[in-house]
BASEVO-462259 format. One record per atom (N, C-alpha, C): x, y, z. Coordinates in steps of 0.05 Angstrom, whole numbers, plus 5000, padded with zeros to 4 digits. Example, Ala and Ser with C-alpha at 12.3 -4.5 7.8 and 13.67 -1.06 7.14 Angstrom:
526448865156;524649105156;526449345156;525749555142;527349795143;525850015157;
This chain:
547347554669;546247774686;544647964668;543548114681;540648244663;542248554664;542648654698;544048894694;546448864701;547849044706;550849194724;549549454727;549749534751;549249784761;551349844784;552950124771;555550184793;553450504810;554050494827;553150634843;555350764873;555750964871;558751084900;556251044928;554150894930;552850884963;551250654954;550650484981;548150254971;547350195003;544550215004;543250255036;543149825032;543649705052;544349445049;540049415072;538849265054;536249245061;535549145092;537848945090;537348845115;539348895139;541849025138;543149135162;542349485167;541149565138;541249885135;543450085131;545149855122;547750045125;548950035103;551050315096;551450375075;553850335071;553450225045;556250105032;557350355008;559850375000;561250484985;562450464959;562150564940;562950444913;561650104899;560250164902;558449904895;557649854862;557949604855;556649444833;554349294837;551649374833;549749174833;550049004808;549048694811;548748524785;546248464792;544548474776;541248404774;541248204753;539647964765;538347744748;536047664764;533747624745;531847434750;530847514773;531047804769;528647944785;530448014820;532447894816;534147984847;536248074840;537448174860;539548194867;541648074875;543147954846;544747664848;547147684862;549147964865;551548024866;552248324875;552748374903;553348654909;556948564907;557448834891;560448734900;561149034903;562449004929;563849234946;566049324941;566649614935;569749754926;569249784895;567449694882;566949764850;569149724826;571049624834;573649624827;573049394801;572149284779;572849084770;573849094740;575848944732;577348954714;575248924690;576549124670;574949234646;571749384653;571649424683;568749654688;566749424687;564449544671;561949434671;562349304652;564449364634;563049204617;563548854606;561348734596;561648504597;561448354622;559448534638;558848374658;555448314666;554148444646;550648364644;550448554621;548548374609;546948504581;547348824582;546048964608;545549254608;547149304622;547949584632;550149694642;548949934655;548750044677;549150364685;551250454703;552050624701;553750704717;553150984715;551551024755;550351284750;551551374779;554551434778;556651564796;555451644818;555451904826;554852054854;551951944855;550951714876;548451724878;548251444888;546451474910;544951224938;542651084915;542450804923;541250534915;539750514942;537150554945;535950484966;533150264965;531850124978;530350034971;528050244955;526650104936;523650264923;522150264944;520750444938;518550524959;515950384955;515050324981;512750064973;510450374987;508250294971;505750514970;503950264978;502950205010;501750125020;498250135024;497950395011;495150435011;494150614991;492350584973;491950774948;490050714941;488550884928;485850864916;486450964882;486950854871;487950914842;485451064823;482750914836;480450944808;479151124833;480651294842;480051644861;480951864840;483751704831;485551914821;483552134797;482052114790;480752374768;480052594786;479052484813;478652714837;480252874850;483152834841;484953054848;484253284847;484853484861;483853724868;480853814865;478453534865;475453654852;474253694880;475453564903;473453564926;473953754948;471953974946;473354204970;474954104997;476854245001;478054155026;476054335055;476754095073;474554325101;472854095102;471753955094;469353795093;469853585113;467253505136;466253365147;468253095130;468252805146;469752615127;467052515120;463952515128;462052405115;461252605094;460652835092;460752965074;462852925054;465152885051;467152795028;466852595025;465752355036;465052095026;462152165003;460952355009;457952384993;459152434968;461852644972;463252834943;464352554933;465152334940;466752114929;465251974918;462751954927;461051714919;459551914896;459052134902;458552224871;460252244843;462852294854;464352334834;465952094822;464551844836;465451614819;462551604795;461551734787;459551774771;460251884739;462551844734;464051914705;464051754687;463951774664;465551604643;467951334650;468351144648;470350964651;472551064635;472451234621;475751324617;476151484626;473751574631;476351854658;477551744682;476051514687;476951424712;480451234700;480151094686;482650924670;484251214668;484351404658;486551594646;487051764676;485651644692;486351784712;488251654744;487051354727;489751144736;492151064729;491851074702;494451104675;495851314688;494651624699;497351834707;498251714729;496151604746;497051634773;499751414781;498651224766;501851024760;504651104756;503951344730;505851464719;506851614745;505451844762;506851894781;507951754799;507451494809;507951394824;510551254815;511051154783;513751064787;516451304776;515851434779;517251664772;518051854799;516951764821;518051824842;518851594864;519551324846;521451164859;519451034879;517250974873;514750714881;515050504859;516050324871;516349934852;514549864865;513149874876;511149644888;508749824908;505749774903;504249864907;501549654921;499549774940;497249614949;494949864934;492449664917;491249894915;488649764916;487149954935;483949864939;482749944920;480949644900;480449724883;477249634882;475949794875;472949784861;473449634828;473249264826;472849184801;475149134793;477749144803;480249074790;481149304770;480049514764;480749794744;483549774742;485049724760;487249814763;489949654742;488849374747;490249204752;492449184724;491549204701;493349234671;495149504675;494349654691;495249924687;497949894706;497649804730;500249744750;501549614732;500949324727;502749224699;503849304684;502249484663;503849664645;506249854648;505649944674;508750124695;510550024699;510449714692;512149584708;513049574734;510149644751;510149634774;509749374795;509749254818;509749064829;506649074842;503948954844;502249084857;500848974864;500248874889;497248724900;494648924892;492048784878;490848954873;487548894892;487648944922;485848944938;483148964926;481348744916;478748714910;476748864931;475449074928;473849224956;470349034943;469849034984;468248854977;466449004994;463849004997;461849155020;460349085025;457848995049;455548995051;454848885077;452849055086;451348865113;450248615120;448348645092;446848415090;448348145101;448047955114;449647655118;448447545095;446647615088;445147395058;446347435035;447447725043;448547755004;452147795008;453547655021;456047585033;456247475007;456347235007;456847054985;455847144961;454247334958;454947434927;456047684917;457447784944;459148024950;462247774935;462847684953;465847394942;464647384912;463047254907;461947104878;462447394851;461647604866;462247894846;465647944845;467047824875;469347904867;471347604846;470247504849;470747254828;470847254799;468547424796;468247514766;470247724757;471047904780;473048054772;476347864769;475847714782;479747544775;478947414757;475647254735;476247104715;477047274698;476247694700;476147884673;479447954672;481247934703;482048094707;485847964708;485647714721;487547554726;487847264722;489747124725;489546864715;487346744724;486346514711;484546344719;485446154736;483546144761;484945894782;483145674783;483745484769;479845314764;480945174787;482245134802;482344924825;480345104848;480745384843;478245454866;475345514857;476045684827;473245794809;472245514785;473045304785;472545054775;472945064743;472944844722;474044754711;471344974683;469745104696;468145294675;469145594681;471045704688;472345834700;472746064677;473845884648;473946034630;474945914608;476545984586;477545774563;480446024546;480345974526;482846014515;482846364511;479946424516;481046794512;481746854546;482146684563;482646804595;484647004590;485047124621;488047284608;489447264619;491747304606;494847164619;495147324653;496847194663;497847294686;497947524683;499347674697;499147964699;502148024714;504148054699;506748034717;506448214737;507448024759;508348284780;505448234796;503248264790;501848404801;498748124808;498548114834;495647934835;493948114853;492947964860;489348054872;489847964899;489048074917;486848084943;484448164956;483448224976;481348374986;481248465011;479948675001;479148855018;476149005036;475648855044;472148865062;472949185066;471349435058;471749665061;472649785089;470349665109;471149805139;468449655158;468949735191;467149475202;464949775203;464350005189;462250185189;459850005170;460949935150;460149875113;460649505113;461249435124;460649185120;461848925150;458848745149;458748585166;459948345167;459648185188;461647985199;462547785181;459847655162;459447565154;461647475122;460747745119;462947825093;466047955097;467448055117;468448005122;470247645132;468047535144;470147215153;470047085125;468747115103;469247025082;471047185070;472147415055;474747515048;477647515066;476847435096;479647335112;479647065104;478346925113;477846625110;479846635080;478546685058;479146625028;482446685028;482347065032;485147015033;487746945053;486746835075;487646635098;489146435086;487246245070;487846005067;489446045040;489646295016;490346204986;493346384999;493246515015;496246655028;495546905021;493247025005;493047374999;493447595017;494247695011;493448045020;490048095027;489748135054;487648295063;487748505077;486048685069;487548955083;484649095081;483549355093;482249435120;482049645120;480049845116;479150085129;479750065163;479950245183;479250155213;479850375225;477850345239;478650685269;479450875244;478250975229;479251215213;478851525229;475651515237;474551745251;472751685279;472451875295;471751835318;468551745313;467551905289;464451865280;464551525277;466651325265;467051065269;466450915292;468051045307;467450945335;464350935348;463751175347;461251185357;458551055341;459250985317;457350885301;458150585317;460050395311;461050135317;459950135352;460450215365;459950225394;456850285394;455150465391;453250505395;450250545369;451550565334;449450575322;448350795327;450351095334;448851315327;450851525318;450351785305;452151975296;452052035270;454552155257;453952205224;453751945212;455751825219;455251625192;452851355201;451651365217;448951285222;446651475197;446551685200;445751955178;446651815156;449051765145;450351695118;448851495104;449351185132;448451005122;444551035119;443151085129;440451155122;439851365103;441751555093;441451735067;441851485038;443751345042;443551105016;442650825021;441050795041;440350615047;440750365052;443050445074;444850225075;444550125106;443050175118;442650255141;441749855156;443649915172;444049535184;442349445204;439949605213;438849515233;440049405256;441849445267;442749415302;443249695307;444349645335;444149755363;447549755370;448949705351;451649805366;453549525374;455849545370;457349215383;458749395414;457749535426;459049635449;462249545460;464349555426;466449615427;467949805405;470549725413;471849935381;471449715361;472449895331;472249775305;475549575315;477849695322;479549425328;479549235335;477849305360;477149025374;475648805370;473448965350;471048815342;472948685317;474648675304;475548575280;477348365298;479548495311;482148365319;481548145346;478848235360;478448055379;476247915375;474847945354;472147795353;472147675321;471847925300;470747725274;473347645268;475147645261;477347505252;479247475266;478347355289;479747315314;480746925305;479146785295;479546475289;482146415280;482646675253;484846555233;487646745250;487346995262;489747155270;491847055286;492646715295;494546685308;496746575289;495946645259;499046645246;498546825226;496947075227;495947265213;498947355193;500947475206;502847635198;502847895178;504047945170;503748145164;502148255132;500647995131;499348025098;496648085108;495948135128;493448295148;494148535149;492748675129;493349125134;491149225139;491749315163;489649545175;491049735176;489449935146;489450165146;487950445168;489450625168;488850865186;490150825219;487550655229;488550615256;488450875275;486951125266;487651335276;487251285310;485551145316;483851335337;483851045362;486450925368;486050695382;484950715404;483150555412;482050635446;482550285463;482050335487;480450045498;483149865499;482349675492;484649495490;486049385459;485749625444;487249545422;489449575419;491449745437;493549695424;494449405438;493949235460;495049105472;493548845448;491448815430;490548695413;492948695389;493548995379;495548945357;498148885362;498448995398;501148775403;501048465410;498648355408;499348065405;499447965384;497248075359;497047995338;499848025316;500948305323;502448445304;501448385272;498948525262;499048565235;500748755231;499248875199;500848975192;499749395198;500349595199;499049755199;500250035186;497750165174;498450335150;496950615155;499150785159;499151065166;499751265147;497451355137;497651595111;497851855121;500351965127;500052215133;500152385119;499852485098;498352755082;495252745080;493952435082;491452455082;491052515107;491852415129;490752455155;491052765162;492852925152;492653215156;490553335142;490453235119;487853395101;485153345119;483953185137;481653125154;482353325170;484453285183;484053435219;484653225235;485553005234;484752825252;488052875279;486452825290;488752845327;491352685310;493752725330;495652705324;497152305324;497452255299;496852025304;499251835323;498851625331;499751445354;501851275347;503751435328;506751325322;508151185345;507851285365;511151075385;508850905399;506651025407;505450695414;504450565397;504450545372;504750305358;507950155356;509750345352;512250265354;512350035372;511650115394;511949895428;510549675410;509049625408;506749395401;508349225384;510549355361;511649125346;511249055325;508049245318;507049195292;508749225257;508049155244;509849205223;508649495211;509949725212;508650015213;509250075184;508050195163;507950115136;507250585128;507950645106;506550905101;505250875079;502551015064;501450985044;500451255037;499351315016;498151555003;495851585000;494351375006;491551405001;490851474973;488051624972;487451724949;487752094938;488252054913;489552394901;486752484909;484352384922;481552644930;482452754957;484452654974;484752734997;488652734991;489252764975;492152824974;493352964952;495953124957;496653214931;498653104922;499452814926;501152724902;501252434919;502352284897;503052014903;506851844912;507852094913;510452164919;510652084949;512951864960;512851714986;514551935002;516352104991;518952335010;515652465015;514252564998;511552705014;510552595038;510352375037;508452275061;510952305088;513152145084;515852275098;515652595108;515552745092;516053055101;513353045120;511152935106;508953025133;508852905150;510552685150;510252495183;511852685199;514352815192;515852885214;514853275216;513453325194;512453625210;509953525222;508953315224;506153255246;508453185271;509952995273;511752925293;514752955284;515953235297;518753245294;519853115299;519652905329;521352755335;521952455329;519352425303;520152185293;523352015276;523051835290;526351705280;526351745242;527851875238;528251915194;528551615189;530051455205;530951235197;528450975195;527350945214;524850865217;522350945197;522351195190;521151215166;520651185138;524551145136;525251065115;524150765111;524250625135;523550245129;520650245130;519750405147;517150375139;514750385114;517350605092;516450705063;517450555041;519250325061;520750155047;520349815047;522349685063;522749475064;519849325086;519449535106;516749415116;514549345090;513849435075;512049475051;512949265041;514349055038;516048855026;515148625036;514748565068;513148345077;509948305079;509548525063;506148495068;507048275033;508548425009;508248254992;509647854991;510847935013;512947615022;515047665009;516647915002;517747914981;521247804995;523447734981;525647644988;526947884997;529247795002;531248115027;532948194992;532748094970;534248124951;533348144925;530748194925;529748404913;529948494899;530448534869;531048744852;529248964851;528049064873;525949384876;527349484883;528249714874;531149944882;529750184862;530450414881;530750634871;532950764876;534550994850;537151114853;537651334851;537851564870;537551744883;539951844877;540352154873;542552364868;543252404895;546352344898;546552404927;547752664926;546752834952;546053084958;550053084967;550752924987;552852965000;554652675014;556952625013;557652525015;557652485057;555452325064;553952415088;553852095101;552552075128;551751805146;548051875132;546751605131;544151595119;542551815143;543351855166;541251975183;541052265170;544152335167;543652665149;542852615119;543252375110;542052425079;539452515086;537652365103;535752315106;534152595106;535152735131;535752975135;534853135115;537153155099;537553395066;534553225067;533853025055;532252925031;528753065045;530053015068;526553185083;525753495082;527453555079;527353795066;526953825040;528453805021;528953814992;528653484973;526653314976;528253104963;528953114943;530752854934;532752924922;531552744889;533852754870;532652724843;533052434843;531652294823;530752034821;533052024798;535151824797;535651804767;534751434752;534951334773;532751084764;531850874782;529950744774;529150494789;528150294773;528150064789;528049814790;525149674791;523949604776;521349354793;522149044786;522748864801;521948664799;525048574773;526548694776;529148804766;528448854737;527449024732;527349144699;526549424708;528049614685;528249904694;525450034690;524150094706;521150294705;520850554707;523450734713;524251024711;527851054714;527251264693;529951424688;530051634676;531951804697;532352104687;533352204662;532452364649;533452464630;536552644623;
């Protein structure tokens, strides 16, 4: 065994229920051995290489960070708040105009925050793979969403072909798909923990075309694809009719697609039309992020499909945007996921944050429900097993039922004293 970890609470992943006086044994990246009542002769020891025994304090799953923009993070606090969301896209697209180490040292913290507040496993939309050594180095778990963009149908295929060059710089070599010139003995090793997907930005910024080739690709190899969608109403009206701000946006950089509008929503047009071929065993490695603004017949679309869907609520308060559509997505069945977005529209990468703001946007959201959502939902977008060694270990406030931990923790959360990725320790309290 790799650890022993005694712990007085343990949230059980898949009933949710909490057990008492517990020994975790960790091997080989799971969770080999819960044993209940903690009782065992001679303690810990001599029962795995490492040992903790960190008394008063809940074992809950790690928090999976579903949506992130990592190579944002230098823009923490640079972009005035108040702004139009096309106007903050102009502040974003300028201020990716830095040095490459500010942008790297600005993904190096943002890691750091992220596993220090009990995030093992992360999705991050990435421009070029930046990210991808740096999740590694955290010892974090991380799909690293390749962002891909463009109208053009002609330059589709060299939108894929650009993101190809980033997995020969970035991740193992797969010559069975990128062929047998792929690369040679300086390639670079795997990247524990952590591979690649993609991400077509949004149906504003990029067409059908390029999109059915990054579903298609990661359809068939099993990846992570995941989705701008319905962010803003200005979306809508651009997708439906081809007029409004970001009609203005796209003709200020010249991006501008020549039609007249698909006279539907961005859901529909994704979920019922362009990647409508592969979605009857989609599951939940399909993330559509935002989702704010469902109209028409999408939710009855994401209740047949049930992807996966990803609700940033500190970002969505920083916009303004209406109050988002928690219990009717609930009905639908979808796998409901929370993320952080990017530090230009957030102030921290901390998941109890995104928690505290779901339930002061909606008081009456279920605590418990939020918890799986920040949790073990975030778990099947990766396929990951019910046994897991991603745990984070929490100071318990009170000797309480999880609905009132939950409770205290929304208010005040509570202290981290360690966690888990992929079972090797990636934070601990001092």
């Amino acid at each position: 065994m790799d650890y022993a970890v005694r712990v007085s609470h343990y949230l059980d992943p898949v009933t949710f229920e909490l057990s008492r006086d517990v020994i975790l044994l960790l091997s080989q990246g799971h969770v080999a051995e819960v044993i209940v009542g903690g009782e065992v002769s001679g303690g810990l020891s001599g029962l795995a290489a490492q040992t903790l025994d960190l008394g008063d304090a809940v074992c809950l799953p790690g928090f999976v960070n579903a949506h992130a923009h990592l190579d944002l993070s230098h823009l923490h606090r640079q972009v005035p708040r108040g702004l139009a969301f096309t106007d903050w896209a102009r502040a974003i697209i300028a201020g990716r105009q830095v040095p490459a180490p500010i942008i790297d040292a600005g993904i190096d913290d943002a890691c750091r925050m992220a596993a220090a507040t009990g995030t093992t496993a992360i999705i991050d939309i990435s421009v070029g793979g930046l990210s991808a050594e740096a999740i590694a180095r955290h010892g974090l778990r991380g799909v690293v969403a390749l962002e891909v963009l463009q109208w053009d149908a002609a330059q589709a295929e060299a939108q894929m072909r650009a993101a190809d060059e980033v997995v020969r710089r970035k991740f193992r070599l797969e010559t069975d798909r990128l062929g047998a010139d792929a690369g040679g003995a300086t390639a670079p090793a795997a990247l524990a923990g952590v591979d690649f997907g993609y991400s077509p930005h949004a149906p504003y910024t990029t067409g059908r075309e390029l999109y059915q080739l990054a579903y298609g690709r990661a359809y068939g190899e099993g990846r992570v694809m995941t989705t701008h969608v319905s962010e803003t109403p200005a979306e809508l009206d651009f997708v439906r009719t081809a007029t409004g701000p970001i009609a203005d946006l796209m003709r200020q950089f010249g991006a501008w697609p020549g039609f007249a509008g698909h006279g539907t929503t961005p859901i529909e047009l994704l979920l019922g039309d362009w990647l409508a071929p592969w979605l009857g065993e989609s599951g939940p490695r399909l993330v559509l992020v935002h989702c704010n603004y469902p109209a028409g017949n999408d939710l009855d679309l994401v209740a047949a499909i049930k992807p996966t869907i990803c609700w940033c609520p500190r970002s969505h308060a920083y916009f303004g945007h209406e109050p988002w559509p928690l219990h009717e997505y609930f009905e639908t069945g979808a796998n409901l996921v929370l993320g952080t977005d990017s530090l230009a529209s957030n102030d921290g990468l901390d998941m109890w944050g995104e928690m505290q703001a779901a339930v002061q946007a909606q008081p009456d959201a279920p605590r418990t429900e939020l918890l799986r959502m920040a949790t073990i939902n975030g778990r099947a977008i990766f396929d990951a097993a019910d046994n897991v060694a991603d745990l984070a270990i929490w100071e318990l406030p009170a000797d309480t039922g999880l609905e009132q931990m939950l409770n205290l923790w929304l208010g005040k959360p509570p202290r981290l004293l360690a966690s888990f990725s992929q079972g090797q320790l990636v934070a601990r309290a001092i």
